[in-house]
N, C-alpha and C positions, 0 to 999 in steps of 0.2 A: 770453127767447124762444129756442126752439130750430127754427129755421127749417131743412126741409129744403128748396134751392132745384131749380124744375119750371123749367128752362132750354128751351123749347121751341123753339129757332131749330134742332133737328135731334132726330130721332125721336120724335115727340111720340106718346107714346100713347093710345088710345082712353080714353072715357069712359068703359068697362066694365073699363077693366084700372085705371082710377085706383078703383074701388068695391072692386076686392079689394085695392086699395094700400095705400088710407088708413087701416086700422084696423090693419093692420103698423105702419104709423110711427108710430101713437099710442102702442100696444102697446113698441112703441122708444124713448118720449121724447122723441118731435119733440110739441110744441104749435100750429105753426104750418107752412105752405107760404107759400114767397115763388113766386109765378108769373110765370115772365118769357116774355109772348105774342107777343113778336114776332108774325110772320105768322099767327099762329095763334087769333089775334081774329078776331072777324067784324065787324069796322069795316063802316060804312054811309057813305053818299052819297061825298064827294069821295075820303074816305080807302078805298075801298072796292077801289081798285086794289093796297092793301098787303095783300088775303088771299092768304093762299095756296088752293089749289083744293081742301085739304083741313082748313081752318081748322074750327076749332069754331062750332056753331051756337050763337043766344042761348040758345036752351034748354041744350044744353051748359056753359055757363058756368053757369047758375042751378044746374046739376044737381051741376056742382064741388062750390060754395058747400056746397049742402045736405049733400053727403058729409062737405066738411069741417065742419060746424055736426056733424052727426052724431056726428061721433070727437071733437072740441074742437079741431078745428086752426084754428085762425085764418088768414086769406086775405089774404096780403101781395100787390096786384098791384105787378109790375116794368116801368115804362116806360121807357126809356132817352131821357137828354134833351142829351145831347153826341156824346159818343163809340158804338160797335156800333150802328151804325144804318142799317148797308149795306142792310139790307130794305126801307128808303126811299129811302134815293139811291142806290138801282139803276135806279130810276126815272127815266127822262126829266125825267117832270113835275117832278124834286125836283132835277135833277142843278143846277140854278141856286143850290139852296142847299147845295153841299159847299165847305168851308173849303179843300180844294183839287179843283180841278176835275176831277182826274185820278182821285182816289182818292174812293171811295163812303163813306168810315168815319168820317167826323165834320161833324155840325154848322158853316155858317158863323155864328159870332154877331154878327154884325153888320148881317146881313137880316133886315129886320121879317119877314117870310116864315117866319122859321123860329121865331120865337117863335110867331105866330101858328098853323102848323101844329101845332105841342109842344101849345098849348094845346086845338085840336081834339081832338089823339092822348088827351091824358090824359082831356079831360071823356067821351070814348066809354068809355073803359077805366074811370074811375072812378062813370061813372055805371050800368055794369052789378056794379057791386063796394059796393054802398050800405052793405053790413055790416060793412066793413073801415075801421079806425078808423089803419092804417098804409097809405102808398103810397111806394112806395121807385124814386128818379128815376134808379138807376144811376149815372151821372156819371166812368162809371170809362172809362181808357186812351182817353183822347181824341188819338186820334192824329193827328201836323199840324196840332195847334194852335199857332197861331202862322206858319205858312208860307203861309197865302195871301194875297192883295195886301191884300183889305182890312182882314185883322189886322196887316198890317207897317204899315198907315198909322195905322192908330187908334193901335197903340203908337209911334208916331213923332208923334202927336199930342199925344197922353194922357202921354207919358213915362211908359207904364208898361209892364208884362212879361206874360210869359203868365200867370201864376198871378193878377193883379189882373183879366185880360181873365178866365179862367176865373168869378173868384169874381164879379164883374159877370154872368154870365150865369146863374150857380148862383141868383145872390139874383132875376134877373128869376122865373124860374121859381118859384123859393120862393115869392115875392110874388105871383103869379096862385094858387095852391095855397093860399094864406094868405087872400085876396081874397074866392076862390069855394068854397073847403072848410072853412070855420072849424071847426076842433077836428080836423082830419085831418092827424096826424103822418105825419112823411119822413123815410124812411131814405135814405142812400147810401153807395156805397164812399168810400173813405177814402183811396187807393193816389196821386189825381191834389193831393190836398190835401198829403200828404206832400213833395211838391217845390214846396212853397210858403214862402216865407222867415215866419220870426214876426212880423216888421216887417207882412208884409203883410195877416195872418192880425188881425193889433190892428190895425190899419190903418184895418178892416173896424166897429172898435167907436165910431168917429164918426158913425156911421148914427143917426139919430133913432129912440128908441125909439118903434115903432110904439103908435097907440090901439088900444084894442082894438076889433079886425072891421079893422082895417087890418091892411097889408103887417107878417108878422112876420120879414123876410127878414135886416135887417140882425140881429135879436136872432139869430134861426141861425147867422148868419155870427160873430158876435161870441165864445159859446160854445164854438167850435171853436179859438179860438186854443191854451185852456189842457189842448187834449186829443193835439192833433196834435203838438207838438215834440218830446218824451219821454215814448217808454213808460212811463217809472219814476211819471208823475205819474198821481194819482190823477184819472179822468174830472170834469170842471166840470158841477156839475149844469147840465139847460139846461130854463128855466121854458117854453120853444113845443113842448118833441119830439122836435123834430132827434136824429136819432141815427146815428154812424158805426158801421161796422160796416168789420171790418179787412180787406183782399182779402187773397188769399194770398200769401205770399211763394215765390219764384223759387230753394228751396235745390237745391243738387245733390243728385241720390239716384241708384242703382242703377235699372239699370231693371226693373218687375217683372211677374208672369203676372195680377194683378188686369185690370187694363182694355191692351186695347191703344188708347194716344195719346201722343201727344208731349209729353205731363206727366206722367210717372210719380211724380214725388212726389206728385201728387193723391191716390193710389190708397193702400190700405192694404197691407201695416204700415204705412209709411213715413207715411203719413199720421194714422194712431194714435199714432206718436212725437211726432210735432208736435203733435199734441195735448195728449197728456201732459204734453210739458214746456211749452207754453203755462202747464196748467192749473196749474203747477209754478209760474208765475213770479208769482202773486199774484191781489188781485181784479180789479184791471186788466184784466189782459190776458182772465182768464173774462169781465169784463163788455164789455169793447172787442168781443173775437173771440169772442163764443158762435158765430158762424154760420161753420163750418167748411165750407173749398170744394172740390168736387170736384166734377169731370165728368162722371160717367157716361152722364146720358142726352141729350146734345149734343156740337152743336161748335162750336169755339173762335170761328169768326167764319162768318156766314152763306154764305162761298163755302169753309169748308174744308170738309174728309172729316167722316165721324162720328165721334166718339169711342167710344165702348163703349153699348153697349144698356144699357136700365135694370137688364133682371135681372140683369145678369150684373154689375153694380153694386151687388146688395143687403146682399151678404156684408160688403163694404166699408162702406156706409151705414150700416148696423146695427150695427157695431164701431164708430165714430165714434158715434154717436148715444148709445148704451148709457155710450161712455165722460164723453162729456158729461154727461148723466145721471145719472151717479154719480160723478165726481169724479174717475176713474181706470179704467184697464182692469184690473181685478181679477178673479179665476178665480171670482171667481161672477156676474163684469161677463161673463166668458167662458161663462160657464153661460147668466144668460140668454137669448144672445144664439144661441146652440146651441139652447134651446129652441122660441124664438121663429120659428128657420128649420127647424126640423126636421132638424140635421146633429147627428152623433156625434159627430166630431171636429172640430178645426182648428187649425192650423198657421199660426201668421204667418208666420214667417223666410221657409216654402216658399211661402205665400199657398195656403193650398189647405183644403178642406172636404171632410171624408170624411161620406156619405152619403145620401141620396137627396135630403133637403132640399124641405119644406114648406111653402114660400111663392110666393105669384105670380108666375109666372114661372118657377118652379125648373126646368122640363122644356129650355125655351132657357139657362137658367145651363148644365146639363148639354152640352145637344151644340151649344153652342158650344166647350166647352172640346174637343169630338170634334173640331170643325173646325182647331179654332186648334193643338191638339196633334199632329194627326193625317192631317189630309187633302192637304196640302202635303207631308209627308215620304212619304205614302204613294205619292202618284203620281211623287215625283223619284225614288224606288227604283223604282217599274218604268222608268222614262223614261231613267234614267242607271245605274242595275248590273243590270240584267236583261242579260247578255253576247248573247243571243241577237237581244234588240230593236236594242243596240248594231252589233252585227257582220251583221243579216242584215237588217235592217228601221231603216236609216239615216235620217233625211231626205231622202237621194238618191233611195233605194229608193221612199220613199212619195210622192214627186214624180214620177218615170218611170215608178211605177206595174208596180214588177218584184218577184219575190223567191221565194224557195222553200218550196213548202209545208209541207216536210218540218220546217225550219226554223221557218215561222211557225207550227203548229202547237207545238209546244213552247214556246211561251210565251201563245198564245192564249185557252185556258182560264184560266190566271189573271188576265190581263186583262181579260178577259171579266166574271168573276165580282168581282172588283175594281170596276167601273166598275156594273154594274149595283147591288152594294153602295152606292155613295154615291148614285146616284140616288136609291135608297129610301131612304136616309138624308135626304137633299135634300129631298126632294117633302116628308117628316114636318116637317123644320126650319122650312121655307115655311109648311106650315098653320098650326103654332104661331106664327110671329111674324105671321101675318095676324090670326090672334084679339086681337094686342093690339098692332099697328102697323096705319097708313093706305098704300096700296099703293107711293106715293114710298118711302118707308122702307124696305120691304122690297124693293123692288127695289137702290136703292144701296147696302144691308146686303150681299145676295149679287152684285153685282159689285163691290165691295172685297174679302170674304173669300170668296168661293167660288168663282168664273167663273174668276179667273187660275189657278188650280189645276184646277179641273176639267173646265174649257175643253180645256187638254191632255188630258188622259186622253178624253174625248169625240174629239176630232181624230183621237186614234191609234186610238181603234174602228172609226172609220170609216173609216181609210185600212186597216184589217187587213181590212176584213170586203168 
């Protein structure tokens, strides 16, 4: 499986920008989309308070599916069933079940309420996903588990630790999915299983083996012992499904002009080396970590900033995917993947693509890089070494509303014509990410990268004119 994951807890794109998507990624080597909907479902009745205002309709959802059946991509839906799940318990109505009271980001396990809720979220999600033979529960960076009152008492009961309280809540889960989905495999991360001792992980294999149409939770649990303690060890077949899948690791990297976010190892090159040498370390780790993670078209947790828009993520995607693919990033892995965008050239070390580039989205790949290159240095050079704006047209001056025309005319005109340049530039970037963003989006796009910069340059028009 080569899953490209649709993270949609921030810039979720229209359903007409996923029709021209999805036959690039096939074209690329992706067989499958993992979809994580957070708010972006159109939950009904109780749950109906977690859309967002701009959530996909049911027909949206059917209309995925069909894309994806179109190109071969298989439709992995993502629920989160521990941990990122502030789009719930942001909620009043839910704030009862956060493991701690203060913090919205995980799951309490130990309120019937919260299984029950889990088990409403998945059957709406799973039952508009009837052709999907995987559902993947997340389960990853559960944070504060273990610090609220009633996980300090259970393990003061139980004498046991956070990793046994985890894996008890893992197999609740499992066991309703096993219960009411028979023959519907589970995926999740892998990252919260990893600080789990081996003691606890066998621990796990006293569980009665399930009859069949019963609970197949402990058999899940039991199979991960011989996969989780040592990379070097070849994966334990597992006769229910279950399957880990490796989150990314945390290496230091430079930071680079791919995506601007505060993981720049996500991003390529740097992310194509990790790859490589992954693919470099045996079948393991290809079969562990086939689903390489990056951010592009999200963010990190539902109250941060955005990370980088989709397109301007393709160049990257498409070099991962390709190298996947084929076993390696080789110069005809490199050719491909040239063709498939439409560019001449490309440069890892610099991260840069020379040419007009021919894929969806490519016109926002472009001037973004205008923005992000250009529109910031542009206006601190008029604002800070224009000696004329410095010396005759201070902050003072535009505050007391004083100054010499003789003077403000010499730097006027090119201000002038500067500022009305990025407008026009502005207004085109806007249409373009409306054709393929919902209007939140495009709004909090251009006040993160545009407003702080040309906020000023607008300011200083108006105090000249």
């Amino acid at each position: 499986m080569r899953l490209v994951h649709l993270d949609l807890k921030g810039a979720a794109p229209r359903v007409s920008y996923l029709e021209q998507l999805f036959p690039l990624l096939s074209q690329l080597g992706a067989n499958g989309i993992l979809i994580e909907y957070e708010d972006m479902f159109p939950f009904k009745g109780e749950l109906e308070i977690l859309k967002s205002p701009y959530a996909y309709s049911e027909e949206d959802i059917e209309r995925i599916q069909q894309l994806a059946e179109l190109h071969k991509l298989e439709v992995v839906p993502l629920v989160q069933t521990f941990g990122h799940v502030e789009f719930v318990l942001k909620h009043e109505k839910y704030q009862h079940l956060r493991e701690v009271e203060r913090f919205p980001n995980s799951f309490n396990p130990h309120v019937p309420d919260t299984l029950a809720l889990l088990q409403s979220i998945l059957s709406q999600v799973i039952e508009k996903h009837r052709r999907s033979t995987w559902i993947h529960i997340g389960a990853d960076e559960v944070f504060h588990l273990g610090e609220g009152m009633d996980s300090k008492n259970w393990m003061s009961r139980n004498k046991g630790d956070t990793g046994t309280m985890y894996l008890r809540h893992i197999k609740e889960v499992l066991g309703f999915l096993a219960a009411q989905y028979w023959g519907l495999r589970a995926l999740m991360w892998d990252d919260m299983l990893r600080k789990i001792s081996v003691g606890a992980l066998r621990g796990e294999r006293r569980g009665t083996a399930p009859e069949p149409g019963g609970s197949a939770a402990p058999v899940c649990v039991a199979a991960l012992a011989g996969v989780v303690p040592s990379a070097r060890q070849e994966p334990v077949p597992n006769p229910v499904g279950t399957r880990l899948l490796g989150e990314h690791e945390e290496p230091q990297a430079p930071s680079c002009r791919w995506h601007r976010c505060p993981r720049p190892h996500a991003c390529s090159p740097h992310r194509v080396r990790d790859s490589k040498a992954r693919l470099a370390r045996g079948p393991h780790w290809q079969w562990h970590e086939r689903q390489r993670c990056g951010w592009p078209p999200c963010r990190y947790d539902h109250y941060s900033v955005l990370c980088e828009l989709l397109p301007v993520g393709i160049p990257s995607l498409a070099i991962c995917l390709q190298t996947l693919a084929n076993g390696g990033f080789t110069e005809e892995t490199k050719r491909k993947v040239l063709d498939a965008l439409g560019f001449q050239s490309m440069e890892l070390d610099q991260s840069t693509c020379e040419g007009r580039g021919a894929f969806p989205g490519a016109e926002i790949y472009h001037m973004v890089q205008q923005v992000r290159g250009h529109l910031k240095e542009s206006v601190l050079k008029a604002l800070e070494e224009e000696s004329a704006i410095k010396g005759w047209f201070s902050p003072y001056h535009r505050k007391h509303q004083f100054g010499n025309p003789r003077n403000l005319e010499s730097f006027g005109s090119k201000v002038l014509k500067l500022h009305e340049d990025w407008e026009s530039f502005v207004s085109d970037l806007h249409a373009h990410l409306e054709r393929v963003y919902f209007p939140d989006t495009v709004e909090e796009w251009m006040e993160e990268n545009v407003n702080p910069y040309l906020d000023q340059l607008r300011d200083l028009v108006r105090d000249y004119r």
